[in-house]
C-alpha positions in Angstrom: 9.7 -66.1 -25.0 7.1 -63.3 -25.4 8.2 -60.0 -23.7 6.5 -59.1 -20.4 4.6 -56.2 -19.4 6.4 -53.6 -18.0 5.4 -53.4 -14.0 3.9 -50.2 -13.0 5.6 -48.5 -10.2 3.7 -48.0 -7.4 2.3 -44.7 -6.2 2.1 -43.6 -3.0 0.3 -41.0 -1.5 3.8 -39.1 -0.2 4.3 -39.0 -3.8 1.8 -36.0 -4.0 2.4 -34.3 -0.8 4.0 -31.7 -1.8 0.8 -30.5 -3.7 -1.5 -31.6 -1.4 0.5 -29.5 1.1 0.0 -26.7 -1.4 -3.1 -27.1 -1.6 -3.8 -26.7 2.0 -1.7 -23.8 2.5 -4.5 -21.8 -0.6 -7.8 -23.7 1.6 -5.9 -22.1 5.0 -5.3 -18.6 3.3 -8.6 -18.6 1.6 -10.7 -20.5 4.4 -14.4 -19.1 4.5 -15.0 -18.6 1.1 -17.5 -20.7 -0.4 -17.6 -21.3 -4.4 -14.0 -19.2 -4.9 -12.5 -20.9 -2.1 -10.3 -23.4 -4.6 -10.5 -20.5 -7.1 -9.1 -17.3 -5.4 -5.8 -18.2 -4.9 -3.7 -14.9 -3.7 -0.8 -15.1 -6.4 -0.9 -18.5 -7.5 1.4 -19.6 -10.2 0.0 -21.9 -13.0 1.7 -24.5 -14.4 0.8 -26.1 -17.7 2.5 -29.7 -16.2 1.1 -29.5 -12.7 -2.0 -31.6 -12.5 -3.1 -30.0 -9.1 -2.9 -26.5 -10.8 -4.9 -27.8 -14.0 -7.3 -28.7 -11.8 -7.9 -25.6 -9.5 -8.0 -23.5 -12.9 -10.6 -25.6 -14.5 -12.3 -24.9 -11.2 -11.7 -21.3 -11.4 -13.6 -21.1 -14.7 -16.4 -23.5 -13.7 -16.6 -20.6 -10.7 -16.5 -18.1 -13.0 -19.7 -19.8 -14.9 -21.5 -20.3 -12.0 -21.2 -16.4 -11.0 -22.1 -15.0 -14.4 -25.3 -18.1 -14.2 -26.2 -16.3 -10.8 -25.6 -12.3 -11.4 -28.4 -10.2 -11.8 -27.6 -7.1 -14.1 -30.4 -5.3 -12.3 -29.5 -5.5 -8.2 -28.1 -2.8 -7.2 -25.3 -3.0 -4.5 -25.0 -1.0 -1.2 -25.0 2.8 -1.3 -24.2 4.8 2.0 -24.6 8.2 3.6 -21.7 11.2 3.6 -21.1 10.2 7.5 -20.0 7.1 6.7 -17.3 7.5 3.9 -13.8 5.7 4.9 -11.4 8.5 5.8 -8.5 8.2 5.1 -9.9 6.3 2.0 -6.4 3.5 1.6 -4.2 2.9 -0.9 -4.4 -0.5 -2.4 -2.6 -1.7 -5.5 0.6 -4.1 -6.5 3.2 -1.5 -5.8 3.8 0.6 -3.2 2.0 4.2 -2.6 5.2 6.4 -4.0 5.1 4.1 -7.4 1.6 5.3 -8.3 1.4 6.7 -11.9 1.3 10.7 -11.8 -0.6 11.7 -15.2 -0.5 15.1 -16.3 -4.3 15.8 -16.9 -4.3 17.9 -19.8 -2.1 15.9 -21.8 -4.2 12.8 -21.1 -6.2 10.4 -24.0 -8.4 7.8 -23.1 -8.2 5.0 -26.0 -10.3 2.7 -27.6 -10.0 -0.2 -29.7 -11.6 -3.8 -30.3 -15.3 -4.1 -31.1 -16.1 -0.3 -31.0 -17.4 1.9 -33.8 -15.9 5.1 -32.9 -12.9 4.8 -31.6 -11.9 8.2 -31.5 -9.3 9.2 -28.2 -11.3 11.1 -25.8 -10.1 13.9 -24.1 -11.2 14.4 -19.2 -13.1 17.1 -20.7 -15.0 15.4 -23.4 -15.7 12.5 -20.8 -16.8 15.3 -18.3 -19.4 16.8 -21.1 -21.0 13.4 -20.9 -24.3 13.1 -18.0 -22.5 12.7 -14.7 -23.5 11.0 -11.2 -21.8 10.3 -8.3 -22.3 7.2 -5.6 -21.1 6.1 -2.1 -20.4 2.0 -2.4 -18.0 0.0 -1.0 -14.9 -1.2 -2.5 -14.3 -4.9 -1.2 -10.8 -6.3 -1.3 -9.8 -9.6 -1.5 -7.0 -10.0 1.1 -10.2 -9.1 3.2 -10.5 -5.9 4.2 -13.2 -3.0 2.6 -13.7 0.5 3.0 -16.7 3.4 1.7 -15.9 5.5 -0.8 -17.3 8.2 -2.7 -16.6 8.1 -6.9 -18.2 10.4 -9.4 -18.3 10.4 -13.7 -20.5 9.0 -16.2 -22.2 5.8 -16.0 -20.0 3.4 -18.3 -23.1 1.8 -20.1 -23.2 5.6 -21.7 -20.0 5.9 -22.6 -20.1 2.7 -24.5 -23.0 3.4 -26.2 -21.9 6.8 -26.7 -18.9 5.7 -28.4 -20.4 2.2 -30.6 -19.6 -0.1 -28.4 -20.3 -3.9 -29.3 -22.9 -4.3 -26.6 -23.7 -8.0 -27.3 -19.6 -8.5 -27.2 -18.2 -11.1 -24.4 -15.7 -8.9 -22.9 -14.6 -5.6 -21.6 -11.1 -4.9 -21.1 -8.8 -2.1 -19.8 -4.8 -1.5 -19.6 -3.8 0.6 -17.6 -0.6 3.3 -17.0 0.4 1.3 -14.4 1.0 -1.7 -16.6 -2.2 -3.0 -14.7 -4.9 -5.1 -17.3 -7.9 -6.4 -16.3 -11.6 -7.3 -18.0 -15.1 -7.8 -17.0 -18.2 -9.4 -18.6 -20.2 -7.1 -20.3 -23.4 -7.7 -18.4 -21.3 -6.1 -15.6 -19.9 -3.4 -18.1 -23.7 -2.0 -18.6 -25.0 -2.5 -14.2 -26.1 1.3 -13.5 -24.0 1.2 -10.9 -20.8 0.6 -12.5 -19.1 3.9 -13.7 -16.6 5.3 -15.1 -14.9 7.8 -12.6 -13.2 11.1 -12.8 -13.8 12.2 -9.1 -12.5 10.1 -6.4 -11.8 9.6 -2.6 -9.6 12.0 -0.7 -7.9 15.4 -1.8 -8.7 16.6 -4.9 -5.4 16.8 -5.7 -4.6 13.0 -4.6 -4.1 11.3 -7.9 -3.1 8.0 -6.1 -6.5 6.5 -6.5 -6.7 6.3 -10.2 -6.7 10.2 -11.4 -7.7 10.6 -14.7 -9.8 7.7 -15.1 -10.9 4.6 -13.4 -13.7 2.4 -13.8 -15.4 1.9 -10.5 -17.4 -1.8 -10.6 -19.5 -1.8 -6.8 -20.6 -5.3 -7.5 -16.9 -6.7 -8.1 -14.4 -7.5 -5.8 -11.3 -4.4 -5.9 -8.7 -5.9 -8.0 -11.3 -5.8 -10.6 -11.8 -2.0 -10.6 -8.5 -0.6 -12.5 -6.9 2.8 -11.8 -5.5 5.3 -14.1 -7.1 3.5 -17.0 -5.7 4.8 -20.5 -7.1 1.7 -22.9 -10.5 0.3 -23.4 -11.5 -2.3 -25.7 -14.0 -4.7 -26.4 -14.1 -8.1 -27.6 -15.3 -12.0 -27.7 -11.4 -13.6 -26.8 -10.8 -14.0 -23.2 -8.6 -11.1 -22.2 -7.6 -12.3 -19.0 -5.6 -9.9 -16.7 -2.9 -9.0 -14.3 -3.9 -11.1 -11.4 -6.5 -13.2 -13.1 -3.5 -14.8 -15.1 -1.8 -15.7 -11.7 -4.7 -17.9 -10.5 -7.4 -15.3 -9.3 -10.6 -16.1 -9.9 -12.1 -14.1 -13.6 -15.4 -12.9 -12.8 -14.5 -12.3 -8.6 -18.3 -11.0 -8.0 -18.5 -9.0 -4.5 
């Protein structure tokens, strides 16, 4: 007597619920976005055996296409007047305000690695002798709130070329005192309006918003601009980041 087939159990949709339920709970946190709303997911923990998960993230990075597809390296964002700078400017990061990295400026070296030619440690006064600028834009979070600030420094397309920077190179990435990390595309990297700071909102001696160095990105949602920024590199292997390896969406245009 042949063997019979084994009999498939039956599935049933309260089988899934509790990632359905999961689900909603992201598309109520994150209602009114459009593309990113499956893809920003507000600290979101993948799992490699959660088909629900696999399934947002392969969303994330067909979001992530469609916003690199649609970006155009020469649109500028917003600028403002003086009068209508955010005062208090506020403190946003993972950590709370009295955490915040305090870096003694003269001992400070920005370093470089990856896909760059000259990767020499610079010095706040040898990024200072570089052309400077300032600009008024606003910094867009994504737990929805914004605010206009005023940033000064060098554009970071100059200091990349300065320094023999790969400019046909996938990826732009920066590590950070804070143990922060994150990376952008390097169409962003070169926007005129992105730059890399060494004058920022408030005091000059608040250091909370980056001090020595932070790369201000006007056409990327906050979490992409990192603070007290002591490593850049460049390179073609997905870099990833801080929150963008919790489920946030990579390229998070603003």
């Amino acid at each position: 007597m042949s063997a019979q087939p084994p009999v498939k159990p039956k599935i049933s949709l309260k089988d899934f619920r509790p990632q359905i339920e999961r689900i909603e709970r992201r598309l109520f946190l994150k209602q009114g976005l459009s593309l990113g709303a499956l893809s920003m997911l507000s600290g979101c923990t993948l799992k490699d055996d959660d088909a629900v998960d696999k399934l947002l993230w392969a969303m994330s990075r067909w979001n992530d296409r469609v916003q690199a597809a649609i970006f155009d390296p020469a649109k500028l964002a917003r600028t403002y007047t003086e009068a209508e700078v955010t005062e208090p400017f506020p403190f946003n990061a993972y950590y709370e305000e009295p955490m915040a990295p305090v870096i003694y400026g003269p001992d400070y070296r920005l370093e470089l690695s990856g896909l760059i030619s000259d990767k020499r440690q610079w010095r706040i006064e040898d990024l200072r002798a570089l052309p400077q600028t300032t600009q008024i834009t606003q910094h867009i979070c994504v737990e929805g709130w914004s605010a206009i600030g005023k940033w000064g420094g060098t554009v970071f397309k100059t200091f990349l070329e300065r320094v023999g920077a790969d400019l046909t190179a996938k990826y732009v990435g920066f590590k950070c005192a804070d143990k922060y990390s994150t990376s952008i595309d390097m169409p962003t990297a070169l926007h005129p309006q992105t730059l890399l700071t060494l004058d920022f909102p408030g005091k000059p001696d608040d250091t909370k918003y980056g001090y020595p160095v932070k790369v201000r990105i006007p056409t990327k949602l906050g979490f992409k601009n990192p603070k007290f920024v002591t490593e850049i590199f460049v390179t073609n292997d997905y870099p990833g980041g801080y929150w963008e390896n919790q489920g946030y969406n990579w390229f998070s245009g603003s």
